[in-house]
C-alpha positions in Angstrom: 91.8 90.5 105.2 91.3 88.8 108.2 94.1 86.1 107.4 96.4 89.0 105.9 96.2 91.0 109.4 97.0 87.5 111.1 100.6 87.4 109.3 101.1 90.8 109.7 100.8 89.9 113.2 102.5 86.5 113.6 105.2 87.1 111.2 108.3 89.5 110.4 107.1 91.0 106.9 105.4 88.8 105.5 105.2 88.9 101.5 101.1 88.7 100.9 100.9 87.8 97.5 97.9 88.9 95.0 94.6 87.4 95.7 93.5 84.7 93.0 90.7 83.1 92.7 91.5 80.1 91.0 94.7 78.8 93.2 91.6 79.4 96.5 91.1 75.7 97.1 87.8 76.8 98.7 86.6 79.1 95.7 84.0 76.3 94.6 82.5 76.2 97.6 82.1 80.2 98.1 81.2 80.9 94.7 77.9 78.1 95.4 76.6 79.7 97.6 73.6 81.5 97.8 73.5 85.3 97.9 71.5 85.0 101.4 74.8 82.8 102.6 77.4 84.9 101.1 75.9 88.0 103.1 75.4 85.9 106.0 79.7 84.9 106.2 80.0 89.0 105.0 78.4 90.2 108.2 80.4 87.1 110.6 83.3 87.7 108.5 83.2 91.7 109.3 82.3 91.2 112.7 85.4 89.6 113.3 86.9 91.7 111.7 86.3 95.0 113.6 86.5 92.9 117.1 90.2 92.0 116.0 91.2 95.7 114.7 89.3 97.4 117.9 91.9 95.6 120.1 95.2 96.5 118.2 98.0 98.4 119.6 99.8 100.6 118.1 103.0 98.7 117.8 100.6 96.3 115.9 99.4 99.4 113.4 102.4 99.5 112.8 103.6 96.0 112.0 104.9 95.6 108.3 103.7 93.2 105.7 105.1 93.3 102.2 102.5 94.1 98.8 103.5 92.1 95.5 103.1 95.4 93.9 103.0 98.4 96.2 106.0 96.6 98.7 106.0 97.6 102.5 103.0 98.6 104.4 102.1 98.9 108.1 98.8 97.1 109.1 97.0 100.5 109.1 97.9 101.0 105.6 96.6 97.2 104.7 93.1 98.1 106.5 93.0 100.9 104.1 93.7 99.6 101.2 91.1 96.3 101.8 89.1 99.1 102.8 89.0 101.0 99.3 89.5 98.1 97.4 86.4 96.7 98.9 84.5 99.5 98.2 85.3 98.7 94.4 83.8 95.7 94.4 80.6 97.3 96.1 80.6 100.2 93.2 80.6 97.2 90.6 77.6 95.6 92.7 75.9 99.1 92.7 76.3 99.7 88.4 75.6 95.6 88.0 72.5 95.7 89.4 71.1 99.0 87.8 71.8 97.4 84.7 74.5 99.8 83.9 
């Protein structure tokens, strides 16, 4: 998110393409790492997260980036959607680990 609220940012509306996996050059790496590291980036990752959205404007809530599927959305709308989509992955976590 953090790099998708950078080009909404930095650029005139951007097009963000779909997340994949495979075409990350750094997947490999992530997907090593231990569960105790992967938490560890989650909280730095969050943390700079909420320190960058604390300081926006709102001419920068505002600012337009373009969804593959769902087209233009202002950076408030982007936050929301990482937000619920995120909260997916944490449901799946949640029924994984409950063996369900």
């Amino acid at each position: 998110m953090l790099s998708r609220m950078e080009r909404i940012l930095g650029e005139d509306s951007p097009r963000l393409d779909r997340y994949e996996a495979q075409s990350d050059p750094e997947w490999p790496s992530r997907a090593a790492l231990s569960t105790d590291q992967v938490l560890d980036q989650l909280l730095a990752t969050r943390a700079r997260l909420i320190a960058k959205v604390e300081k926006l404007s709102p001419e920068e809530w505002g600012r337009i980036g373009v969804h593959g599927r769902m087209g233009a959305m202002p950076l408030a709308t982007w936050l929301e959607f990482f937000l619920v989509h995120e909260a997916h992955h944490l449901y799946m976590i949640f029924l994984r680990s409950r063996g369900a």
